[in-house]
C-alpha positions as CSV (number, residue, x, y, z in Angstrom):
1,X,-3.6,13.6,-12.0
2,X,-2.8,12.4,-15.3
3,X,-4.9,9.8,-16.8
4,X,-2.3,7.2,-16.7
5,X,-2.7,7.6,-12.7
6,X,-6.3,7.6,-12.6
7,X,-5.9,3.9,-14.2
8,X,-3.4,3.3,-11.6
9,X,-6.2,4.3,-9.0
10,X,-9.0,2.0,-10.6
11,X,-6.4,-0.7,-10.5
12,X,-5.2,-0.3,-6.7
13,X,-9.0,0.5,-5.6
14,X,-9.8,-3.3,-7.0
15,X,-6.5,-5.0,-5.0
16,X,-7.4,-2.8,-2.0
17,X,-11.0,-4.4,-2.3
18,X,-9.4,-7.7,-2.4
19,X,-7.4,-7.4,0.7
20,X,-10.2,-5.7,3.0
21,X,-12.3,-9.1,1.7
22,X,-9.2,-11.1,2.8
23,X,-9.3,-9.2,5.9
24,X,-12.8,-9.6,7.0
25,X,-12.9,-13.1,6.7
26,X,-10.8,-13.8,9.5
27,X,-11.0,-10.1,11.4
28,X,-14.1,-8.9,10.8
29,X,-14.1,-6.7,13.4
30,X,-11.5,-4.9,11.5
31,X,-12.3,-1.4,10.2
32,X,-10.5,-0.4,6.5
33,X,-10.2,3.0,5.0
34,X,-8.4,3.6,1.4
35,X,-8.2,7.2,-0.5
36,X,-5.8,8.4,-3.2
37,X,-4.6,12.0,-3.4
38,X,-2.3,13.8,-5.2
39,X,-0.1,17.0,-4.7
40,X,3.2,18.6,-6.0
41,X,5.9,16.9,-4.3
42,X,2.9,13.3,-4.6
43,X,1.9,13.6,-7.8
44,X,0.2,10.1,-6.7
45,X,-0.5,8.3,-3.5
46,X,-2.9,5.7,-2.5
47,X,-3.5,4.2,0.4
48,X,-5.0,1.8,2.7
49,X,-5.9,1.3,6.0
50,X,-6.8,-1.0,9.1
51,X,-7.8,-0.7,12.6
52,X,-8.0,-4.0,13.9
53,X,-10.6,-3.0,17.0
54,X,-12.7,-0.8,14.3
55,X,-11.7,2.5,16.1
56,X,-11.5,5.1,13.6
57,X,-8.6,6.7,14.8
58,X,-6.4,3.8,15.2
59,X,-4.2,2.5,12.0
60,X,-2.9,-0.4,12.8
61,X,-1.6,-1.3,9.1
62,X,-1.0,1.2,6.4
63,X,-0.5,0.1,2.8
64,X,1.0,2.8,1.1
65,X,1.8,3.2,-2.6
66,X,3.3,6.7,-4.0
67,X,4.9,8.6,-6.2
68,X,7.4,10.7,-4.7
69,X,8.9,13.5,-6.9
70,X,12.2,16.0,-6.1
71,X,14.0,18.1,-8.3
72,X,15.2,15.6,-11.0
73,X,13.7,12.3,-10.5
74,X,10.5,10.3,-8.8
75,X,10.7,7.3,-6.4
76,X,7.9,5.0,-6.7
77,X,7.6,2.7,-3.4
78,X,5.2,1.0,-2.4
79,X,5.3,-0.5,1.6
80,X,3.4,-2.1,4.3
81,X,3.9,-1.1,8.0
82,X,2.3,-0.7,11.5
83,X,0.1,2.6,12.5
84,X,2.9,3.8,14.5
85,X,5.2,3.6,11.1
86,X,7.2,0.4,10.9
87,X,7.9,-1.2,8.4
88,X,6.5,-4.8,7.5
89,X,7.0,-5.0,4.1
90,X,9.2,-3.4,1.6
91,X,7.3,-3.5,-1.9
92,X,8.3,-2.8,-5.1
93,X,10.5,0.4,-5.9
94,X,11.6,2.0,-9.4
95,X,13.3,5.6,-9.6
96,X,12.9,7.8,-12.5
97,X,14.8,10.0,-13.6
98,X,13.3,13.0,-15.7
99,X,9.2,13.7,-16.2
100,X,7.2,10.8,-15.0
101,X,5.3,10.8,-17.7
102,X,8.3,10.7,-21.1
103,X,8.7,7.1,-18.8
104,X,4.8,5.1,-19.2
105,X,6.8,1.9,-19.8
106,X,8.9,1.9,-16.3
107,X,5.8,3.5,-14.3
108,X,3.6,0.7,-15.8
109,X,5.8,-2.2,-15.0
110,X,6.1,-0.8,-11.9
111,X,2.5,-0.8,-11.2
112,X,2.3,-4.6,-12.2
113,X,4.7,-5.5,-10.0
114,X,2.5,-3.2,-7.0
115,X,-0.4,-5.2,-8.1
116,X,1.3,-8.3,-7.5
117,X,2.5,-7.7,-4.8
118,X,-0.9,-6.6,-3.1
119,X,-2.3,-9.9,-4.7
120,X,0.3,-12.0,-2.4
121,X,-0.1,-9.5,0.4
122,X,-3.7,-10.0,1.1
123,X,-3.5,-13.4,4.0
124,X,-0.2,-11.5,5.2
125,X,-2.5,-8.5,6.3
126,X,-5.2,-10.6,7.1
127,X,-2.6,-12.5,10.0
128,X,-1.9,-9.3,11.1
129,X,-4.8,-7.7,11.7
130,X,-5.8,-10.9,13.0
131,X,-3.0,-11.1,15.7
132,X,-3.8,-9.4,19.5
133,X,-2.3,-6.3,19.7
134,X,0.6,-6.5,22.0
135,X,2.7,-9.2,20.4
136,X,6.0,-8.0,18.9
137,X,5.8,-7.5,15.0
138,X,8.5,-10.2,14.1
139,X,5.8,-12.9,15.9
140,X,3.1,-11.4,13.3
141,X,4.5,-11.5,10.0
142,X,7.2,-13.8,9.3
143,X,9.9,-12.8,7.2
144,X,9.9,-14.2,3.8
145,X,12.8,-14.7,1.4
């Protein structure tokens, strides 16, 4: 991991903290589990997640932020969806063409936005989580815009 990631993962480690607070204040039954890794094809990923019943093998929200690379360019995403893989939330995206790293200014912007928007996505998760399990998704999270 280059060092500009392993700022990236001190960064997203602090807004992860801030949602599983904004979590627990209203679910704090709610289990949360956040990890960053890194591979070829992920240079970086990070991400976080939520079992609203506190069973450890039940995600029922997963915020994910990577770093996807193919042959000539990366996709940076970030996204919030169910355990079962739907999407909630579609976060910040930038694609970059050439080596990540000859392109610090795009990646960093990029992470400020990522930062953002975990800043406004904190009471969003915490209604979630918060929610019974069983209601249909559009009933959880209202669509903003």
């Amino acid at each position: 991991m280059t060092p500009g990631w392993d700022n990236a993962w001190s960064d997203l480690e602090a807004a992860f903290g801030e949602i599983i607070g904004e979590v627990r204040a209203v679910a704090p039954q709610a289990t949360a589990h956040y990890k960053h890794t890194t591979t070829e094809r992920l240079p970086f990923a990070a991400y976080l997640t939520f079992s609203r019943e506190g069973i450890a093998e039940q995600e029922d929200l997963v915020i994910a932020v990577d770093c996807l690379a193919t042959e000539d360019h990366h996709l940076l995403a970030c996204v919030i969806s169910t355990g079962e893989g739907h999407t909630l939330i579609d976060g910040p995206e930038r694609e970059i063409e050439g080596e990540i790293d000859e392109d610090e200014e795009a990646v960093q912007g990029w992470l400020d936005e990522v930062r953002e928007f975990l800043e406004r996505s904190g009471p969003l998760a915490a209604r979630y989580l918060k929610t019974p399990r069983g209601r249909p998704v559009s009933q959880r999270i209202p669509a903003t815009g």
